[in-house]
C-alpha angles and dihedrals in degrees: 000000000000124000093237097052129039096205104044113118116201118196105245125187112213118232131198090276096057097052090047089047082054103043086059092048081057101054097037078054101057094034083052084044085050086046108053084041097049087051102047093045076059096056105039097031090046118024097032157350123271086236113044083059091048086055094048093060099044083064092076109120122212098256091049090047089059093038086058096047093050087058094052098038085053090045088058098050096050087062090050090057102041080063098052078054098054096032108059112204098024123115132228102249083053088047087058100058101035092060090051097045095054095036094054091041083049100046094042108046137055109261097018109171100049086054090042084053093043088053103040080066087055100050091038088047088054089060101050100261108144124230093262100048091053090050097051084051086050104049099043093045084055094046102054090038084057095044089054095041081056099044097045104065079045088053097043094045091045095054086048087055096047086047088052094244112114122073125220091289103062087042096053086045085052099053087042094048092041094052096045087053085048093056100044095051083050089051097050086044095051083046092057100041105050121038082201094053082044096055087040097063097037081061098045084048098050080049096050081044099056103040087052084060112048070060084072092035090256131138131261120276115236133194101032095123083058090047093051098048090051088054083055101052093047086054119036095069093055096036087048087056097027121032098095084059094047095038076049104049093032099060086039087051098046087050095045090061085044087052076057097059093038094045090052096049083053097054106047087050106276104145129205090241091057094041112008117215088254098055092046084054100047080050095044087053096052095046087051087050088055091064087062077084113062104217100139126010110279089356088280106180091000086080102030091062090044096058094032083058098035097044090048087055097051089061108272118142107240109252100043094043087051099046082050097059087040103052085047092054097044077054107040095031123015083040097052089057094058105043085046094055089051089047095045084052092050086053096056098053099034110098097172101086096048112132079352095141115110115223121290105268095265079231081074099053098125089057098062 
């Protein structure tokens, strides 16, 4: 596929490499496939019955059922909007389709993300976004979705706390998380600030690098001072004029999946009293924080048994609370990969947005 036309097909003759790319696809594949079953025979074999769960979720009522598809239809606007931020220049129907598209690349296949990243500079370069716009999209996207995945578990623990509940534990976590949130956000801000401090710890990386990988009996790495002055120079125009909007909408995204889960839990009988709205969040952070290690495509069964146990010992009864975890995930997850594949089919066939993307604001200039 070129990056100019979707529905270009090139003939391509496949080398050693590419077999053995794809003979690892296909193992990470079935180990993901051992995972997700081994965990789900966990969950429904251990902790319920099929059907008490089944009839958990035919209780919905109708007015719970729209109240949860407003949730999910919201979640997935917020995320629509956090990428116009970060993408100047792209629309909100493109948006739209490229998100789906990625996530559902990201949350199927092995590997996911580094196929989801790899397509999101397909679609953008359709559209006549150059490399470098679609890597500054990219990158910042990645940053703040770390930062939250970071501050959420620090903010959960620390209302808990307020409220009495954690013990020692969660409190020392807390302080740990909180100061580790504390120094990377020190760090990105010293990086954007001085092109000196910027060379400096490109250097110091390539040397941690390096040394992790003589380790491996493998060679040095070279050029990253220069690597991490040109990431520099792509962000900081558009974080010095946007990071209020994307700290904004990225805090408002990661709780609106969380408004799915709760919401959930609500409406298959989980009461506040049995698992308050603090402890489902604390709970909510730390299974997030689980997809930072790519196991299993989009963390499918890996989550699931996280919020199923730490929901349970926060006080929720087991069918509901696993009809809860199961019916957010139907609506945050299986759902995503159908409506991406419509919209990766839409992009393939639509022609209209081809070389579509207006110049880069000369007030971003630096970014790009």
């Amino acid at each position: 596929m070129s990056a100019g036309d979707p529905g270009a097909e090139d003939d391509v003759v496949e080398g050693p490499a590419d077999r053995a790319g794809r003979g690892r696809r296909i193992v990470q594949g079935l180990l993901s496939l051992a995972v997700v079953g081994v965990i789900l025979w966990v969950v429904l074999g251990q902790f319920t019955e099929l059907s008490d769960v089944w009839d958990a979720m035919r209780s919905l009522t109708a007015a719970e059922a729209a109240l949860l598809g407003l949730a999910t239809v919201w979640n997935l606007v917020t995320y629509w909007v956090i990428t116009v931020i970060a993408t100047p220049g792209l629309t909100y129907p493109q948006a739209a389709v490229l998100t789906e598209s990625t996530t559902a690349v990201s949350n199927a296949l092995p590997a996911g993300s580094a196929l989801g990243v790899g397509l999101c500079y397909g679609m953008l370069g359709s559209w006549g976004f150059s490399r470098s716009r679609a890597t500054l999209s990219v990158i910042v996207t990645g940053i703040w979705n770390n930062f939250a995945k970071l501050g959420m578990p620090v903010v959960a623990l620390s209302i808990l706390a307020l409220q009495g509940q954690p013990g020692g534990g969660r409190v020392v976590a807390a302080l740990l998380g909180l100061a580790g949130l504390v120094g990377a956000i020190v760090v990105f801000a010293l990086v954007l600030r001085s092109e000196d401090f910027a060379r400096r710890a490109g250097l110091l990386a390539g040397d941690w690098a390096s040394a992790a990988r003589r380790i491996v009996g493998r060679g040095p790495v070279t050029g990253w001072d220069h690597a991490v002055l040109r990431f520099r120079g792509r962000v900081v125009g558009l974080v010095r004029q946007r990071w209020r909007s994307l700290t904004l909408w990225t805090v408002v995204g990661h709780l609106s999946l969380f408004a799915v889960l709760l919401v959930a839990l609500r409406a298959m009988g989980v009461s506040e009293d049995e698992v308050g709205w603090a402890e489902a969040l604390a709970t909510f952070a730390f299974a997030r924080l689980l997809t930072a290690v790519p196991l299993t495509p989009g963390g499918v069964g890996i989550v699931e048994l996280a919020l199923i146990a730490g929901l349970r010992g926060a006080g929720g009864d087991d069918a509901p609370v696993v009809a809860a975890v199961l019916t957010y995930r139907l609506l945050t997850y299986v759902l995503a990969i159908a409506l991406g594949a419509a919209t990766y089919l839409y992009w393939r066939r639509n022609r209209s947005w081809l070389g579509s993307a207006p110049p880069l604001p000369a007030s971003m200039a630096a970014a790009g």
